[in-house]
BAVOZA-926375 format. One record per atom (N, C-alpha, C, O): residue in three letters; x negated, y negated, z negated. Coordinates in pm, whole numbers, plus 50000, padded with zeros to 5 digits. Atoms other than C-alpha are relative to their C-alpha. Layout:
AlaXYZ;...
//
This chain:
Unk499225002050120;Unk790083104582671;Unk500065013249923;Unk500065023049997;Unk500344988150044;Unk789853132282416;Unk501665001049981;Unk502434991449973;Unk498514989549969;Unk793343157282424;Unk500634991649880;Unk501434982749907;Unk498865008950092;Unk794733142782066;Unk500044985849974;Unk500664980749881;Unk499105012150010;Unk794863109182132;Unk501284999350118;Unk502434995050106;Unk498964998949889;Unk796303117182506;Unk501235009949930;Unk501815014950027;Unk499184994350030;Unk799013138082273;Unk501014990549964;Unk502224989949988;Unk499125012050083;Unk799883107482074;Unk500744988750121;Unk501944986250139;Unk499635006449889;Unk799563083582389;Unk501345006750102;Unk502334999350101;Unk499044993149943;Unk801953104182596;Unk501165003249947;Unk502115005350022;Unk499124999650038;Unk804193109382305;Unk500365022850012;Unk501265029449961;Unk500054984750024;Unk803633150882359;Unk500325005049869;Unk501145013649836;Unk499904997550137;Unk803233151082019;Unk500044985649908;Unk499514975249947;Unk499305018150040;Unk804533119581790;Unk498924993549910;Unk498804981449897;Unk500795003650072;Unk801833119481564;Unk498575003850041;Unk498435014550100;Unk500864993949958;Unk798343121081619;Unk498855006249877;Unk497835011749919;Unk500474990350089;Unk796883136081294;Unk500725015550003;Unk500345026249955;Unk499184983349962;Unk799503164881405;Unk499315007050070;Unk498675017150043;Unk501074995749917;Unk797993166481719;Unk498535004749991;Unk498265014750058;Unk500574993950009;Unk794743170581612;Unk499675008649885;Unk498555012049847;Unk500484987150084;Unk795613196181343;Unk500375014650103;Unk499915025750079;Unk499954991849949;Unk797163215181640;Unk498925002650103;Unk498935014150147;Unk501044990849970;Unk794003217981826;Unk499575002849879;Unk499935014349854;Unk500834989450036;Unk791923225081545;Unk500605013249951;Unk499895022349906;Unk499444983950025;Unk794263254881480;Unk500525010550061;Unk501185020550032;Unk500094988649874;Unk793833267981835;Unk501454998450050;Unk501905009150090;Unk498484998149960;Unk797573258981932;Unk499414991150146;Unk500284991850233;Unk499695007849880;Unk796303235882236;Unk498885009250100;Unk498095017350051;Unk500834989449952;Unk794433253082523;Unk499984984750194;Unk500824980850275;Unk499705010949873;Unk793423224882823;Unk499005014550115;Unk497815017750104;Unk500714995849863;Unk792803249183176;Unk500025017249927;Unk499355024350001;Unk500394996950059;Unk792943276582939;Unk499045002449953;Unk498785014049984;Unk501015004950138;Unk790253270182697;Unk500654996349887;Unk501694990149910;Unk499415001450118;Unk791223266782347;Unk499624981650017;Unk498894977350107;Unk500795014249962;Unk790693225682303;Unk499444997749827;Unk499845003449725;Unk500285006450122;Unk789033208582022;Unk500444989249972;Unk500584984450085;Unk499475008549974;Unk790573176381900;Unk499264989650134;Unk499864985450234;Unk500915006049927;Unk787783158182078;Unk499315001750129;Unk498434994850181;Unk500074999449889;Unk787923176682378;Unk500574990750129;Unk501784990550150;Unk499055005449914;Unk788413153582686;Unk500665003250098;Unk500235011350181;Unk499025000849891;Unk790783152382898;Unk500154990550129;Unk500144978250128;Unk499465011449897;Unk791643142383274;Unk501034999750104;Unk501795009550105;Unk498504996049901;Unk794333138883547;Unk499755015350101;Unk498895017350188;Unk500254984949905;Unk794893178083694;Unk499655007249906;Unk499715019349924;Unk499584985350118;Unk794593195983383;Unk500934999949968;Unk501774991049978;Unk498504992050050;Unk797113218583235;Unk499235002749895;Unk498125007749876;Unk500064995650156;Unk797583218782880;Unk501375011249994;Unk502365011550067;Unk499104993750055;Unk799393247182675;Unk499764996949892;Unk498654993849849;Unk500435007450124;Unk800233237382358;Unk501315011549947;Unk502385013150006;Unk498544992350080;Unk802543263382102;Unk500044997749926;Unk499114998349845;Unk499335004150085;Unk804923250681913;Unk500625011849901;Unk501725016249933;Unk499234988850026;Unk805653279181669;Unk500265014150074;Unk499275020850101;Unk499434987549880;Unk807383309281889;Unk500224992850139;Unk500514998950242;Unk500255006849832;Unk807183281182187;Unk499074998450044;Unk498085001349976;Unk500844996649976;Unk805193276382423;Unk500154991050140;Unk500664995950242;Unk499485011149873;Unk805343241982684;Unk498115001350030;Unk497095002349962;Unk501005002349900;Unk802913239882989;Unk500234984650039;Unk501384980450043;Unk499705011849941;Unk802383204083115;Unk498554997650098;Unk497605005550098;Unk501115000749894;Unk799893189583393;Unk499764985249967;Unk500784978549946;Unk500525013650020;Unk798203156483335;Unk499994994950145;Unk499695000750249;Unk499705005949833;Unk799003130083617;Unk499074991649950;Unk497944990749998;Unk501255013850006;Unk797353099183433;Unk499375006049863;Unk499515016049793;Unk500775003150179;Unk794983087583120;Unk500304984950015;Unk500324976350103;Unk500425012450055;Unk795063061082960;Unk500364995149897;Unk501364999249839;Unk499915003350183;Unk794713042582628;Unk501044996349928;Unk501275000149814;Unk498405001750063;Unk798113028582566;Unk500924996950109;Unk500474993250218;Unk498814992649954;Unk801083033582708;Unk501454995949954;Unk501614995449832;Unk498855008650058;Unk804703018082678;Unk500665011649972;Unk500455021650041;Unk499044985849972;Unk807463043982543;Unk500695002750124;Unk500525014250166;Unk499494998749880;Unk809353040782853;Unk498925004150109;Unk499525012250179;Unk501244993149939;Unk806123050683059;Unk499555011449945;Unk499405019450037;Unk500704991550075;Unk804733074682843;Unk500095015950068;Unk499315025450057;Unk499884981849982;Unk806393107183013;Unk499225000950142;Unk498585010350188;Unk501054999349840;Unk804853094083376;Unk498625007549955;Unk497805010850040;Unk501735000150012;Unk801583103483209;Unk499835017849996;Unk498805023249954;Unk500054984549968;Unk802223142183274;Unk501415005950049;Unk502525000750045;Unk498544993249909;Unk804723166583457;Unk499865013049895;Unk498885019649863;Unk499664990150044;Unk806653190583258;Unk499825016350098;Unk500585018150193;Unk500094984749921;Unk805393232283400;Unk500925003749930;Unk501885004150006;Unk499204993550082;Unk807323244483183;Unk500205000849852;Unk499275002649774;Unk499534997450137;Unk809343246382859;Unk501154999849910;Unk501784989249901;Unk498755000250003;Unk812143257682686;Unk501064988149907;Unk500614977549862;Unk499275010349979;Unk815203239482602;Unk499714989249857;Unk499924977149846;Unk500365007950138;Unk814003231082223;Unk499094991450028;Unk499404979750051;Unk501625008749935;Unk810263217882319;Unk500884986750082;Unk500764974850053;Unk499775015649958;Unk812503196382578;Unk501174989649902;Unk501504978649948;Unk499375011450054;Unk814813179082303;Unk499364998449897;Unk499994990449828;Unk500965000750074;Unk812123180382067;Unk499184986650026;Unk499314976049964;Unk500495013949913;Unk809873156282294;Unk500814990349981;Unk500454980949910;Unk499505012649966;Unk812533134082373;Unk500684993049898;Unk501344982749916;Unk499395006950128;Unk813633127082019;Unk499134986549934;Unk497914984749931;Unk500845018749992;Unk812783088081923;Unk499595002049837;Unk498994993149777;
//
């Protein structure tokens, strides 16, 4: 699955023309590697993605193409990120 749809799917990021303006402007980095939107992605990578002056780590558990909101956060484990990034995410 390439990184900005798994942004949208997962709900990482809410939109996915966002998502892939933040890879192409070097903000996402899968394993570190910078990503391209169209880079894929699979379960056991670590994305970094900066938000501004933030800066959330997450680990991919699943893929897949769609995704219920209530599922959506199973589809990766928070490494780390501070307290904005986490009420940021979880805003509907």
């Amino acid at each position: 699955m390439r990184i900005d749809k798994f942004l949208k799917v997962s709900r990482i990021i809410k939109r996915r023309t966002v998502a892939s303006e933040a890879c192409s402007g070097g903000r996402v980095m899968i394993n570190s590697k910078i990503a391209k939107p169209s880079s894929p992605i699979k379960a056991g990578d670590i994305l970094c993605i900066r938000f501004g002056e933030h800066t959330g780590y997450y680990e991919i558990t699943s893929v897949a193409d769609t995704v219920s909101k209530d599922h959506a956060a199973e589809m990766y484990r928070v490494l780390n990120e501070d307290t904005f990034l986490s009420t940021e995410r979880s805003k509907t």
